[in-house]
N, C-alpha and C positions, 0 to 999 in steps of 0.2 A: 301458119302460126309458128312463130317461132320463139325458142324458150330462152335465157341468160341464165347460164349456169354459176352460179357464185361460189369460188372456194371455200371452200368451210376454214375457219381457224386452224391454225396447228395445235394442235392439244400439247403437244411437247413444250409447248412455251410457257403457258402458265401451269405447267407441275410443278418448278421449284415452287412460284409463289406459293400455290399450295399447299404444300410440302411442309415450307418453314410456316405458312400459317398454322397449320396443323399441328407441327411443334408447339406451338404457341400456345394454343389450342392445349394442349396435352397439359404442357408444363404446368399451364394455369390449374389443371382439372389435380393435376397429382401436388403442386403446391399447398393445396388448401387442402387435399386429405392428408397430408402429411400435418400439417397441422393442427387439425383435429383427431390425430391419431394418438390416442391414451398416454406412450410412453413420453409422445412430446408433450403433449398438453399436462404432465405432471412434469415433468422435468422443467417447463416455461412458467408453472407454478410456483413448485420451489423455490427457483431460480430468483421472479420478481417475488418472495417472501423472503429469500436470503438480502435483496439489495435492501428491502425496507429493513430488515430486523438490523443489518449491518450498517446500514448506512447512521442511523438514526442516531446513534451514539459512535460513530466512529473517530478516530484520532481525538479523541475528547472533545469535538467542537472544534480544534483548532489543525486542519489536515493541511498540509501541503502538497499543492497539488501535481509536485512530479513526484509524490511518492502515493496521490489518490489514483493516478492515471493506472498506476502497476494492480492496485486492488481490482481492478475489472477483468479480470484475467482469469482468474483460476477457475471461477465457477460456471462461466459458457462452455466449459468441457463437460461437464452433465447434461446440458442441452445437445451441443455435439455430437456425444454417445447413441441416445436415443434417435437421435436423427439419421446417425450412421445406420443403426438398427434398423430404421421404419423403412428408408430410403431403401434398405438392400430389399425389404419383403417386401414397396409397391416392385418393384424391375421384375422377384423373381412369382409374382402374383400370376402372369399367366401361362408359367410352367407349373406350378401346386394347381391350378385349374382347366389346364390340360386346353387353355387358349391358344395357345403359341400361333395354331397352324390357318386361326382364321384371321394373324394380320399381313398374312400375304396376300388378301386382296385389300388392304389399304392403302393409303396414299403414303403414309409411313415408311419409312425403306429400317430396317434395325435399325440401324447406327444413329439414324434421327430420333427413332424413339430413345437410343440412350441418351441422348443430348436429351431430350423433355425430361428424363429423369433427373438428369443432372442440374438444369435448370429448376427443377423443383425445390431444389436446396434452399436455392434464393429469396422466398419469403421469409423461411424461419431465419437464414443469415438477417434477413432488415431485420426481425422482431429483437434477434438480440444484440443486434447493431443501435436499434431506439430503446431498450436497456442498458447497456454502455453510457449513451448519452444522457438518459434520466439519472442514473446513478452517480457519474461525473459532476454531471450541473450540481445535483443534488450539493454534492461537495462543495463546488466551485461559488457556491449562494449562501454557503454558514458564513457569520462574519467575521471566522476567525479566521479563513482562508488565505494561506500567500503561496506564492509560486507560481509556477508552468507547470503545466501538464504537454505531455505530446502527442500530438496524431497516432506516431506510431504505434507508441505502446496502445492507444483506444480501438485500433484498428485489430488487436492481436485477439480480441475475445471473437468477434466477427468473422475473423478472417479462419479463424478452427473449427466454428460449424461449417462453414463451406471447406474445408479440407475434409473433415471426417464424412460430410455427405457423400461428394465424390471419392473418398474410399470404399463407401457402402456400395457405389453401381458398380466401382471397379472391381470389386472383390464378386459381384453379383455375376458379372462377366466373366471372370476368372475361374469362379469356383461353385458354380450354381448348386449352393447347398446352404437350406435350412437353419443349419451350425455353425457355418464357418465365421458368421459373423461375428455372436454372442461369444464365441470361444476369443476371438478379438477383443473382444470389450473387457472381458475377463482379462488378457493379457496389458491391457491399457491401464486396467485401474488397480492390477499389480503392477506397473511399470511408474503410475506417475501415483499411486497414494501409498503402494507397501514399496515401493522401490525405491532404487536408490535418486536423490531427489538431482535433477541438472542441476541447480541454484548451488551444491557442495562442494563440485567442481570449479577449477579454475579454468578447464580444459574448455578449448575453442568449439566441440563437441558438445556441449552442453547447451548452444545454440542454437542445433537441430532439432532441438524439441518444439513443441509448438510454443508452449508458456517457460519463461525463464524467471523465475521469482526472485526478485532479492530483497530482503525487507533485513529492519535491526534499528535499535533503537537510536540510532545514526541517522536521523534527516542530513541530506546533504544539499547545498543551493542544487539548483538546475543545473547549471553549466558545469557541475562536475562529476555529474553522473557517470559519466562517459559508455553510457549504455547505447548500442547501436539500433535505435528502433523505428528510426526508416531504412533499415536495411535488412532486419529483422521481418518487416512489415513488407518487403519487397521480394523475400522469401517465401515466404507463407503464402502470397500472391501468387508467386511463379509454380510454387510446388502443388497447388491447390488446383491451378489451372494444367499442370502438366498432369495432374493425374484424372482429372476430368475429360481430358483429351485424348489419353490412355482407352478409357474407358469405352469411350466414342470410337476410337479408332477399332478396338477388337468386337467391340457391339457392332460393326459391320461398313462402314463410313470410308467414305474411300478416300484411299489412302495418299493420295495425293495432296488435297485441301488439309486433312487432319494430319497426316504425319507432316506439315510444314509448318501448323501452327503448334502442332507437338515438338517440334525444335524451336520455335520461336519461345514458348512458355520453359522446357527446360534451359534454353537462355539464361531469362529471366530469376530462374532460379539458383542458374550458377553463380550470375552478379550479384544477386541478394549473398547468398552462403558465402563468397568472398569477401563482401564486404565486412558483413558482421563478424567473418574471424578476425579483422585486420588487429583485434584489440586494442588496448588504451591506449591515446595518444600519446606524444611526448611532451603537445601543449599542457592536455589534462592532466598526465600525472606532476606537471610545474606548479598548477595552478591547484592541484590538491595540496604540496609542498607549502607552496605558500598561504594557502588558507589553515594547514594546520600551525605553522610556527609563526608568523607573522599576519596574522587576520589583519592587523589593526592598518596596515597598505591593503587590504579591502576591502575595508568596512565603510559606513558612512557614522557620524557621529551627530549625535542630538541632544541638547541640553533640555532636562526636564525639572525646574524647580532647582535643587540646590543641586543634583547629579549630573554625571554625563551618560549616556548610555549609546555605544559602540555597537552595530550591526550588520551583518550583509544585508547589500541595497534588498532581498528580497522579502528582508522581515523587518524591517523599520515600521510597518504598519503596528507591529506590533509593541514601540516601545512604550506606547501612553499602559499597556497594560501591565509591563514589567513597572514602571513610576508607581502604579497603584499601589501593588502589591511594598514597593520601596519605601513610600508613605506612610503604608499602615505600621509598618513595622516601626518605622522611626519616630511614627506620634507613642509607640507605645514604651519608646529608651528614655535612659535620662543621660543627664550630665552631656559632654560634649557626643554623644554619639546622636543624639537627636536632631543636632543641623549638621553633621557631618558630611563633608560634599565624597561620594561615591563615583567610582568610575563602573561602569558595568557594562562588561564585555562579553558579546558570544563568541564561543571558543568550542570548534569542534576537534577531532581525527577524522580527516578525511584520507589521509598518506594510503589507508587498507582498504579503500571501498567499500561499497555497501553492506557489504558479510561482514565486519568488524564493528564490533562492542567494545571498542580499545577504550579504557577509560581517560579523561582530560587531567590532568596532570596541576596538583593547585599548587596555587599562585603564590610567589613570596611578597609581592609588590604591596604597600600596606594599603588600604583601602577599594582594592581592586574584589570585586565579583564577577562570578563568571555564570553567564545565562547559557543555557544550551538552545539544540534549535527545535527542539521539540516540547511541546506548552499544553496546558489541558490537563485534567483527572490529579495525578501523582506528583507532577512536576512542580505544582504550583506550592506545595507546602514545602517541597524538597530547596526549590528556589529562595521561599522566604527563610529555611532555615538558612544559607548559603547568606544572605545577608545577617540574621540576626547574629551569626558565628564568623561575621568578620567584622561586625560593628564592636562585640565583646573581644574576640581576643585577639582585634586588629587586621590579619592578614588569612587566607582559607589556609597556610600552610600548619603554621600554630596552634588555628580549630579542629584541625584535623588529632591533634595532641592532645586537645584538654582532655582530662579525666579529674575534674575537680566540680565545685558544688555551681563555678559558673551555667554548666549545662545546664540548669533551672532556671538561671535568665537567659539563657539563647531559645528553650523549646518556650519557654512562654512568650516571651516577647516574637519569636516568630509565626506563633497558635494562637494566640488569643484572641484577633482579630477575626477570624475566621467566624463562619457565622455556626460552622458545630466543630469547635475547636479538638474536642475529644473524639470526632472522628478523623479529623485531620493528623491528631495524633498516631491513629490507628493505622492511617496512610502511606504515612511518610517512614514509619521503622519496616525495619524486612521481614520480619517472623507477621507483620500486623497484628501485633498485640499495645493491649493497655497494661499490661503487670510486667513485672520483672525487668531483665536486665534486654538489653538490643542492640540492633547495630541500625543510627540514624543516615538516612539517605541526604544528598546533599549534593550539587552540579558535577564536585570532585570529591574528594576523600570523604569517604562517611566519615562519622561521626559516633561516640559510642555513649549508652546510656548505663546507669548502673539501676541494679532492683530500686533503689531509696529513691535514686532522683527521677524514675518514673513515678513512684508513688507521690512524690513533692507536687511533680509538675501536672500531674491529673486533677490533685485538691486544687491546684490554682485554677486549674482550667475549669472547675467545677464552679467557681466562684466568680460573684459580679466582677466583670472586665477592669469598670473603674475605680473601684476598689481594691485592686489589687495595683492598678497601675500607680497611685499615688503612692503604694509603698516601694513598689519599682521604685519607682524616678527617687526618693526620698534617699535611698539605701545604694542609689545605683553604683558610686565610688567600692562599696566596699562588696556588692553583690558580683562585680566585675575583676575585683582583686583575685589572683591565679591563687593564694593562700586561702579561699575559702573554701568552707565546707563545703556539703550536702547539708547536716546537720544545722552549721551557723545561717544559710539563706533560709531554711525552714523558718527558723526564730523570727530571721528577721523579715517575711513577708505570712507571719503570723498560722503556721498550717503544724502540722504534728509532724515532729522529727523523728525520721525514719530508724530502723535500728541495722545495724551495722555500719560499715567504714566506705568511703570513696574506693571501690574498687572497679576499675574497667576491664570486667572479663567477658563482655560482648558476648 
């Protein structure tokens, strides 16, 4: 009798599969406690109650979307944090329990289990990778929405909970203590909420941070942002990735596979960081030149009713709403300013980038107004007064000058259409009051109110619309005359004449 002896398998050959199943395995089991672990599951609470309470009323209804794309950004760094946190205490969970020595018999080798830790990141990165995107749409779906948004920048909120994850195993690796983390977190949230802010800086350093913020009351089109953020965004990548690898490599992992793709990722990271220092083009600072002093080579232009109104091709969506607003104001003049054909031109400062609040400089050209690119809440009263103060005293330069009793037909005739006129009032002045003297807001140059002719132009607002308008329109020759009072339009649109004299001391 004779027997056939069969080789048995090599066992050495399915350990890697193994091995990485087991990763796998792990990564799964620590993603989802990480998840459920307190500080993140409050921080992903927050988080999606900061996008609702934010979102719901943001940019007034009217956001554009490469300046919606930057809002996603600040606040995945509380998520981040915590995650940094959680991620360092599962790694250092079986030194505090005195496990360590029974995963020398598993199929685990270290450096794999730091890679499962490190891969653990990557649920909570999708959860607020699909906040980002709810948030955005969100935006992208009001129907006052115009612009671009970019990848880049949506990619930057995502791409910082997986950096600061992979700094939690790296720093677990490094410095396997209890403290050293939360002493971290303490330095981070002195570093980006008490510190000094990157966004102040002009310096190519200010890039290095994870979030670069630039916001101001300055919408800029798209294309002249010149913010570098897929390069930014390929940064973050490379840096994110080299320190996970980092990680992996001293958690035990040999060092041939990891320190090769530990040069490939710092690579990656150096091409990002060069790229985003290259700073502003020479195309984009041309093409800011020309959009501040000469828009009108690149705007597109649209005839609405008796006006023209002048746009970047991005906001044209928007001119049926500026005509509204144009209309009401003009059903509410008399004498020739009622068909009066308008030109209305958006006019930004783009010359200083997004950190400038440079103000737009008015206009001598007669019948010219100027829209900005920002619409919604404030704007909208500010805008109708920018018309009704160049319908009266012709040109925004001249409005800028009155200090006589016309100001009572430019705030009413700009307010009174409004459906709470006397909050609109309240709006549009800078102290937001209804008494006394102010200084009126307006595309360019304020405008200034005296005590009397706030009080004038409140009673009217106080009173039926159409009943005031037919003494408008009646009186309008002499309500528009630059010789009249405060006193004399009281008389003549029938309210109590104020006591003291035309004085504009704002």
């Amino acid at each position: 009798m004779t027997a056939i002896m069969e080789a048995a398998p090599p066992v050495a050959s399915t350990q890697p599969m193994q091995s990485w199943a087991a990763v796998v395995a792990l990564a799964r089991f620590e993603g989802r406690k990480l998840l459920l672990r307190i500080p993140v599951l409050l921080a992903l609470t927050v988080y999606a109650a900061w996008i609702v309470w934010q979102t719901r009323d943001s940019f007034d209804g009217f956001p554009a979307l490469q300046d919606a794309d930057r809002s996603t950004q600040g606040a995945p760094l509380l998520v981040a944090l915590a995650v940094m946190v959680c991620v360092n205490q599962s790694v250092l969970r079986s030194r505090r329990r005195d496990t360590e020595r029974h995963f020398a018999v598993l199929v685990l080798q270290p450096g794999r289990r730091t890679a499962a830790h490190v891969l653990s990141v990557l649920p909570a990165t999708a959860v607020v990778a699909a906040c980002v995107a709810v948030q955005f749409t969100w935006e992208a779906l009001k129907p006052g929405a115009i612009g671009t948004g970019s990848p880049g920048e949506l990619l930057v909120g995502p791409l910082s909970v997986l950096l600061f994850g992979a700094i939690g195993v790296l720093v677990a690796r490094l410095a396997p203590s209890a403290v050293a983390v939360p002493l971290m977190v303490v330095f981070f949230l002195f570093l980006f909420v008490f510190g000094a802010s990157p966004a102040l800086s002009d310096d190519w350093t200010r890039w290095l941070y994870p979030v670069v913020g630039e916001s101001s009351a300055n919408i800029l089109p798209s294309d002249l942002l010149g913010r570098p953020a897929a390069w930014h965004a390929l940064y973050l990548a490379g840096l994110a990735l080299s320190v996970a690898l980092l990680a992996v490599l001293i958690g035990g992992a040999r060092k041939g596979v990891a320190g090769t793709a530990l040069a490939g990722a710092l690579a990656l990271t150096v091409v990002g960081g060069v790229g985003q220092a290259a700073g502003l083009s020479d195309e984009t600072a041309a093409a800011r030149v020309r959009a501040s002093v000469t828009p009108e080579k690149e705007q597109t232009c649209v005839e609405r009713g008796r006006s023209t109104y002048c746009a970047f091709p991005e906001w044209t969506p928007r001119v049926a709403t500026w005509a509204g607003v144009v209309d009401h104001v003009q059903s509410l003049s008399g004498g020739t300013a009622k068909g009066q054909q308008l030109l209305v031109r958006q006019r930004i400062e783009a010359r200083y980038g997004l950190d400038s609040d440079a103000a737009v400089f008015p206009l001598t050209t007669p019948h010219q107004v100027t829209v900005g690119t920002a619409w919604g809440g404030n704007r909208v009263p500010e805008f109708s007064v920018g018309v009704a103060s160049v319908l009266v005293a012709g040109n925004e330069k001249a409005a800028g000058e009155m200090c006589d009793g016309r100001m009572v037909t430019v705030m009413w005739t700009a307010l009174a259409w409004e459906s709470d006129p006397v909050a609109a009032l309240r709006r549009v002045r800078l102290d937001d009051s209804v008494t006394g003297s102010a200084i009126v807001l307006a595309p360019t140059d304020s405008l200034s109110m005296t005590a009397g002719q706030t009080e004038v132009v409140r009673q009217l607002l106080e009173q039926p619309r159409d009943a005031v308008a037919v003494k408008v329109k009646a009186h309008w020759a002499e309500l528009t005359d630059p010789k009249v009072t405060t006193g004399r339009a009281a008389q003549l649109l029938g309210v109590a004449v104020p006591k003291g004299a035309d004085k504009c001391d704002g």
